[in-house]
N, C-alpha and C positions, 0 to 999 in steps of 0.2 A: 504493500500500500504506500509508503515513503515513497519508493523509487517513482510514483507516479504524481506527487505532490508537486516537486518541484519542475516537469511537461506541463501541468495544468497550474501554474502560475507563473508561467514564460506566454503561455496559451491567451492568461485572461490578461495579462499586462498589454499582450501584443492587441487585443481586440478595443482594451481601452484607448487604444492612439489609431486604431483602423478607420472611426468615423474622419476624424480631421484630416488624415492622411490623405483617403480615400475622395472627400471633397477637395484638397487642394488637386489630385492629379487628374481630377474631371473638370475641373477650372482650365488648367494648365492644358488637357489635350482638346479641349473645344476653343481657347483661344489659339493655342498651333494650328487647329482644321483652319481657321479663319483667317490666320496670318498668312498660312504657305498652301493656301490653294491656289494663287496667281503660279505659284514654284511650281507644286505638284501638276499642276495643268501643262506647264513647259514641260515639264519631267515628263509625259505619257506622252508629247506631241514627240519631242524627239527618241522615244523609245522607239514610237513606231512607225517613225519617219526611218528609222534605220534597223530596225530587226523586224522578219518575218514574223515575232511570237507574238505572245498577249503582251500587255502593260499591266497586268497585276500577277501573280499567283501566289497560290493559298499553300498552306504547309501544315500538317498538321502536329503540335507542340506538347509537350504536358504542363500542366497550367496550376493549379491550386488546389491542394490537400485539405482538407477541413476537416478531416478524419482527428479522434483524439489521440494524443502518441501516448505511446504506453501501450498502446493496444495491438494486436496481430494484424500482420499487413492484410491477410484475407480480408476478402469478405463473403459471403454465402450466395451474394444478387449478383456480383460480379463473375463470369468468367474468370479473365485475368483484372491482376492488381500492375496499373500502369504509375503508380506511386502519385497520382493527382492528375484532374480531369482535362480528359483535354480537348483542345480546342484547336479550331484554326487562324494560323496568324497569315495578316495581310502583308505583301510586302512586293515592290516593284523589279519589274523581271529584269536581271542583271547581265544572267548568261545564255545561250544561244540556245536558240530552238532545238530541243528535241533531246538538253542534257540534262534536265532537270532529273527526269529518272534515274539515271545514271549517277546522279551528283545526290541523290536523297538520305544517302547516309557515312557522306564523306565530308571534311572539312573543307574548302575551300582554301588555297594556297597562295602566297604571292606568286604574279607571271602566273594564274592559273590561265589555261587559255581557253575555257569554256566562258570565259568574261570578256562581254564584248565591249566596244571601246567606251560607249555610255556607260554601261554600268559597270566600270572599272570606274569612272569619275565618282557615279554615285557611291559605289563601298567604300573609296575614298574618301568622304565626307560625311559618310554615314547616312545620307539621303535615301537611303533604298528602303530604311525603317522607317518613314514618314506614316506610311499608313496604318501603322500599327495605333496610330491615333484613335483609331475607330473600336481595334481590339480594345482599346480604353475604358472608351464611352460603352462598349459593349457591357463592361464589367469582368474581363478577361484579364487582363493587364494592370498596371499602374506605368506612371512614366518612368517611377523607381524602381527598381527590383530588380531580384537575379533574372539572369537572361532565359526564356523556358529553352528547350533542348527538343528533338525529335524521340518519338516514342522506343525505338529501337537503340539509337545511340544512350537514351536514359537506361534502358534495360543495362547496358552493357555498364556504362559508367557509375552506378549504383552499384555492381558488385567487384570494381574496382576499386572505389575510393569512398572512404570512410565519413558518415555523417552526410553523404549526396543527396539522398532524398528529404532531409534536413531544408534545404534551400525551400523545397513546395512549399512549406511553412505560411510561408506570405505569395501574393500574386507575382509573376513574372513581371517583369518591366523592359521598356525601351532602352533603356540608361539605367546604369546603376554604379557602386563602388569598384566592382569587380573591372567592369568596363571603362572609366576610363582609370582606373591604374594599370590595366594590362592589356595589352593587344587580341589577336582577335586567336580562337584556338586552335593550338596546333599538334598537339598530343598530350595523351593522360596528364602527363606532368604539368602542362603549363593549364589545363580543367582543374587539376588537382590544386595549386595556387589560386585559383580564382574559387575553389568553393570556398576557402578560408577566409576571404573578404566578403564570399556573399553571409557567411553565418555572425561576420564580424559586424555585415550591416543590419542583419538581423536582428542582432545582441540589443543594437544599439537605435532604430530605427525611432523616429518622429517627424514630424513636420518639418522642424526646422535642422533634420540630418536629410531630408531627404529636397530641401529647397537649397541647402548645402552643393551636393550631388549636381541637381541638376545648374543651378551657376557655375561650375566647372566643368558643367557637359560641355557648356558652346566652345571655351577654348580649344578642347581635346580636338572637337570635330575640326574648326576652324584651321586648325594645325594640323591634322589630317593624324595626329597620334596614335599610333598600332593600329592603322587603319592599310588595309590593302582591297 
């Protein structure tokens, strides 16, 4: 019974900062829908002024646990346990027609060449996450948070590294700690580095750690920081 007291008052501390939280990052992604749809409108005309694919595609992520910890990953209604639910994220098509299959459960490399020359600019500045604005307002996301991961690469990463399924905790986000102190990932070790800042921002999260975050998102991007 102890070993459960203190999940369930990490649990209700985190729920007591989720209301403010939660309204500043729907504040925050309904004035970005507003600011950079003039951008985002440019962003679709030249995707498709120069690639044969679409201008959006969906991906499907795992998103947010609400499950009590302490307790057995099962569940009974469940087939399988995807460690929190998921969803799909929006985001602007980068690489060439017909590699996305292909690319669904590999990282993305610098010089990868399934990036075509637009959206090598946009990962570059990190524009290619814009629509994730929506994932927001959906209730999917926050602007803050650890970044969600693909269903399969989380299977794998969860029985890698210690405390991973830990991050579900709170909503995914756009931006977060991990992101801009680390670039973008490249194997276990450098995932493994970034869970410890996501549980670090967990530890520590509020309002004013997560409007922290996002004022030194725009330099990271601006500077194009672990960005390829």
């Amino acid at each position: 019974m102890t070993s459960l007291v203190q999940p369930r008052l990490q649990v209700a501390q985190r729920e007591a900062s989720e209301g403010p939280r939660r309204a500043l990052n729907i504040l925050v992604a309904a004035i970005g829908l507003l600011l950079t749809a003039p951008l985002m409108a440019a962003i679709a005309a030249a995707i498709k002024l120069t690639s044969r694919g679409p201008i959006f595609y969906t991906q499907t992520r795992i998103g947010i646990d609400r499950r009590e910890p302490g307790l057995p990953a099962g569940n009974s209604r469940r087939v399988s346990d995807f460690g929190g639910k998921p969803f799909r994220i929006y985001k602007f098509c980068t690489m060439r027609p017909g590699q996305k299959s292909k690319s669904a459960e590999v990282w993305a490399s610098p010089d990868d060449p399934r990036v075509t020359p637009v959206g090598r600019l946009l990962r570059l500045y990190r524009l290619d996450e814009l629509p994730q604005l929506v994932n927001v307002l959906r209730g999917e996301m926050n602007v803050v948070g650890p970044r969600p991961e693909q269903p399969t690469i989380f299977a794998r990463l969860r029985e890698q590294i210690d405390r991973y399924e830990q991050r579900q905790r709170v909503r995914p986000g756009i931006t977060g700690w991990a992101q801009i102190n680390q670039s973008y990932d490249t194997s276990v070790d450098s995932v493994r580095r970034k869970v410890e800042l996501d549980l670090e921002y967990i530890r520590r999260q509020s309002v004013l750690e997560d409007v922290r975050i996002l004022l030194r998102t725009l330099p990271v991007m601006l500077g194009t920081k672990g960005a390829w």
